[in-house]
C-alpha positions in Angstrom: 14.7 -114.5 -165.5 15.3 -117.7 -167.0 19.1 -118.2 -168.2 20.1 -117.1 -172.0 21.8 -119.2 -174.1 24.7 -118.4 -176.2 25.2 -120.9 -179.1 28.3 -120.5 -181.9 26.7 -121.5 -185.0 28.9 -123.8 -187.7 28.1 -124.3 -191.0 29.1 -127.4 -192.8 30.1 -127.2 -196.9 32.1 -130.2 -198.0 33.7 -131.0 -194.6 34.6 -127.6 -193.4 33.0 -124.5 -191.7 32.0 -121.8 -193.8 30.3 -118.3 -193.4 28.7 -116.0 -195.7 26.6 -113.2 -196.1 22.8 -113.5 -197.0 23.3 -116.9 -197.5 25.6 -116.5 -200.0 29.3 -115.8 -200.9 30.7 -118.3 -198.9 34.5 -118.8 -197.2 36.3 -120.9 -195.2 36.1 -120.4 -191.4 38.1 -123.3 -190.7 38.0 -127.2 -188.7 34.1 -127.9 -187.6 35.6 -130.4 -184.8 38.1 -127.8 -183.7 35.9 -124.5 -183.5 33.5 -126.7 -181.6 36.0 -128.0 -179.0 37.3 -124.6 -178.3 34.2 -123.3 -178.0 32.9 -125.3 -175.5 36.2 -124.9 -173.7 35.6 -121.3 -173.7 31.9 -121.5 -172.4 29.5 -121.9 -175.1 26.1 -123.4 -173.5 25.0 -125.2 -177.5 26.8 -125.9 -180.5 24.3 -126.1 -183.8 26.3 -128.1 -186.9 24.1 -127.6 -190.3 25.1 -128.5 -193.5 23.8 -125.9 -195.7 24.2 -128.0 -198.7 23.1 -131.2 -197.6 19.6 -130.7 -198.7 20.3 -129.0 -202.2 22.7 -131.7 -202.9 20.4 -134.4 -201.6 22.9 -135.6 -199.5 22.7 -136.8 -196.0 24.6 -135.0 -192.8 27.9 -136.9 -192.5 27.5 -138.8 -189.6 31.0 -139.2 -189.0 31.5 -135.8 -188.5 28.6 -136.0 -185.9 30.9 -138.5 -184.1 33.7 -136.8 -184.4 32.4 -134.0 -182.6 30.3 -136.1 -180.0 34.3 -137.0 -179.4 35.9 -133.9 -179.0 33.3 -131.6 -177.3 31.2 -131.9 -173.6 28.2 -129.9 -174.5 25.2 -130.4 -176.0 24.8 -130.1 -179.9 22.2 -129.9 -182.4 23.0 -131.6 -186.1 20.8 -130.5 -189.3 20.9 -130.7 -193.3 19.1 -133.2 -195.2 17.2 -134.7 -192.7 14.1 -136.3 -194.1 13.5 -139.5 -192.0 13.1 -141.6 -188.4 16.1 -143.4 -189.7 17.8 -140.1 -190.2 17.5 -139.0 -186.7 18.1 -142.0 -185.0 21.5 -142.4 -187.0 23.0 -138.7 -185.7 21.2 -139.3 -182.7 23.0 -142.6 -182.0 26.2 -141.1 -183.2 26.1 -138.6 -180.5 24.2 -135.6 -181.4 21.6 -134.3 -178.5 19.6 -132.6 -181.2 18.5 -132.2 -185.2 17.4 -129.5 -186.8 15.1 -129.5 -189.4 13.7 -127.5 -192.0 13.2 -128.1 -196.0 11.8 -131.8 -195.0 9.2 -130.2 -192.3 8.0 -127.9 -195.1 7.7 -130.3 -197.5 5.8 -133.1 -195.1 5.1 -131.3 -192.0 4.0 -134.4 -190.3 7.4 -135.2 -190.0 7.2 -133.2 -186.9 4.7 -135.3 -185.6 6.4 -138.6 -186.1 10.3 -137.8 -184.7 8.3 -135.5 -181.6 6.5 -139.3 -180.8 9.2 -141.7 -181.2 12.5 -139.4 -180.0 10.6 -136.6 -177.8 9.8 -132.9 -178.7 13.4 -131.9 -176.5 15.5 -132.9 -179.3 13.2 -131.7 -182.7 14.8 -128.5 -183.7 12.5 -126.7 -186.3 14.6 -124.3 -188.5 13.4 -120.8 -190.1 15.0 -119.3 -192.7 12.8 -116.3 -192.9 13.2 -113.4 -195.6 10.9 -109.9 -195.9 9.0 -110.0 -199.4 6.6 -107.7 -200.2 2.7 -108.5 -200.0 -0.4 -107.1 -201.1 -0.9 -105.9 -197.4 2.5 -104.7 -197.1 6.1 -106.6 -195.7 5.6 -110.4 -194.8 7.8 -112.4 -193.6 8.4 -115.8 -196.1 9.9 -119.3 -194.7 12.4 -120.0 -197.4 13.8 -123.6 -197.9 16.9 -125.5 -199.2 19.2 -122.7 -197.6 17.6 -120.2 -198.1 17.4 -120.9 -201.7 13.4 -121.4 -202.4 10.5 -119.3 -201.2 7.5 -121.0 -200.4 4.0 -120.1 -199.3 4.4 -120.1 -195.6 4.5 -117.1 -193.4 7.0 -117.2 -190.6 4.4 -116.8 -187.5 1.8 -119.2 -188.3 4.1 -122.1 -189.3 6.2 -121.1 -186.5 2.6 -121.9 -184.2 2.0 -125.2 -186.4 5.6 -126.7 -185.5 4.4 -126.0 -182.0 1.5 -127.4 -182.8 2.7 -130.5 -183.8 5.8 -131.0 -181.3 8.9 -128.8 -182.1 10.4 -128.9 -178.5 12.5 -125.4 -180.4 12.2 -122.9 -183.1 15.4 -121.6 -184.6 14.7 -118.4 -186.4 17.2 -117.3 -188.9 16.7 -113.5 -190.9 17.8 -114.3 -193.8 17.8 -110.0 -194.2 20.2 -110.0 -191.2 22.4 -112.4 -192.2 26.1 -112.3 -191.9 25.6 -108.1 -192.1 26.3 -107.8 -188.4 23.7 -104.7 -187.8 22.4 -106.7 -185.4 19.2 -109.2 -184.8 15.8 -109.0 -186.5 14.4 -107.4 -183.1 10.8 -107.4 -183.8 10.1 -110.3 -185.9 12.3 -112.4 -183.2 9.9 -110.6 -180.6 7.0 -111.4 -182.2 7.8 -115.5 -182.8 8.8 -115.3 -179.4 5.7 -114.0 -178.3 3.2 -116.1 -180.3 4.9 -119.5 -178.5 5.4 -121.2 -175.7 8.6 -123.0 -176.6 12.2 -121.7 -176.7 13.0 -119.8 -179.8 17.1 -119.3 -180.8 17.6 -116.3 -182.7 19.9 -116.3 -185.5 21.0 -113.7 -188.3 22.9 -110.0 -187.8 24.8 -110.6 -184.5 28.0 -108.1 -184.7 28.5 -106.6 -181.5 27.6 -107.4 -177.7 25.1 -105.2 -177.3 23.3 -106.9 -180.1 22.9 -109.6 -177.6 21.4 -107.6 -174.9 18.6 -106.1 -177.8 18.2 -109.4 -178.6 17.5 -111.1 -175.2 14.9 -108.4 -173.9 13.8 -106.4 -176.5 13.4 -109.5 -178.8 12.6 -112.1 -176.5 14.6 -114.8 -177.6 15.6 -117.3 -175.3 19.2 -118.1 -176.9 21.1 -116.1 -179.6 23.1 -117.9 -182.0 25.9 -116.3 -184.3 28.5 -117.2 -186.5 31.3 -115.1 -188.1 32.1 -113.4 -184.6 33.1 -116.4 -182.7 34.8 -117.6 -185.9 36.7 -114.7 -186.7 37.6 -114.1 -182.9 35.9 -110.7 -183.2 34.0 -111.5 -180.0 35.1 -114.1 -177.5 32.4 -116.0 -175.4 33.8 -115.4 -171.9 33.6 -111.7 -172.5 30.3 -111.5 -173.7 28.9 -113.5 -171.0 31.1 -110.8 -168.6 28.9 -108.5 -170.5 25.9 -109.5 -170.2 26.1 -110.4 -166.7 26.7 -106.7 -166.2 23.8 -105.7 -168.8 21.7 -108.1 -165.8 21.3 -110.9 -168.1 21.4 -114.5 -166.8 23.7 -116.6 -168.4 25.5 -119.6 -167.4 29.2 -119.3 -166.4 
């Protein structure tokens, strides 16, 4: 079994990490550059940095903080919010960011994919998801949703998950926007079934509350990494203990 990872999520509003529920009603979780430093102390394989409202504010990710953390922490990160460009990348690339994530801007002009996969390789193009279940005329479907979260468009979540495959996502990271910040655990079969339509890595995001959500979420789900927020920020789970556990659920992780 290939190792899982296990990535602490931070979201960036105005300088500071914040966490919500939903996407929505927002509060303070404290010192990006600090959370990330501890966790990679305490054994976090990734770090993902967005800035939720860099896109609806149509501002750029603060590449200072990118070098700030590139400072403080030895593991590899991914950066995203309000990435639109080549220039983009290669600026939060060159200020120490391993990764970028990106989302509204690969809706909007999906051949953005194409262009950063060519000139910085498909290992460090992260394709965000924010996926939410709407209704259809043949039942549930699951909608990509942009700007945060904020606008629903006409994509549905499998087939653009293939097409950023398609055109050279090295990584998918799938956020249920249903599952958000409620802590009843990952979107099991939608995760499951991104997972496996693709041959590439997909990080699932959205619902992670307690440590056995973690083992549901890396074999019943599929997912190659599982990303979470509030329960690494609120110390309601620490990351040395839920490796312990999974290594005892069987899992492979790292140390």
């Amino acid at each position: 079994m290939l190792t899982k990872r296990i990535i602490p999520c931070l979201d960036i509003k105005d300088g500071r990490t914040v966490k919500g529920t939903n996407f929505v009603n927002l509060r303070d979780a404290g010192d990006p550059v600090a959370l990330g430093a501890l966790y990679a102390e305490q054994g976090a394989d990734e770090l993902v940095f967005l800035d939720i409202t860099a896109t609806v504010d149509n501002r750029k990710t603060l590449v200072d903080l990118v070098r700030n953390v590139a400072r403080h922490v030895n593991i590899p990160f991914t950066v995203g919010g309000g990435i639109s460009s080549v220039a983009d990348v290669s600026a939060l690339l060159n200020a120490g960011a391993d990764k970028i994530s990106i989302n509204s801007s690969a809706v909007r002009r999906p051949e953005l994919i194409n262009e950063l996969a060519l000139q910085f390789g498909s290992q460090c193009i992260v394709v965000a998801i924010d996926t939410r279940e709407v209704p259809g005329e043949s039942g549930i479907e699951h909608v990509v949703h942009t700007h945060g979260g904020r606008k629903p468009t006409d994509l549905r979540t499998i087939p653009w998950a293939k097409e950023a495959q398609e055109r050279g996502a090295g990584e998918i990271l799938l956020t249920s926007m249903d599952a958000d910040g409620t802590k009843a655990g990952f979107a099991l079969a939608l995760t499951a079934e991104v997972s496996g339509s693709l041959s590439i890595p997909v990080i699932a995001s959205g619902g992670a509350g307690t440590m056995e959500h973690f083992t549901e979420v890396f074999t019943t789900g599929k997912a190659d990494a599982g990303l979470a927020a509030s329960i690494f920020h609120f110390r309601e789970i620490g990351i040395p203990e839920l490796k312990s556990y999974l290594k005892g659920e069987g899992i492979s992780v790292r140390p």
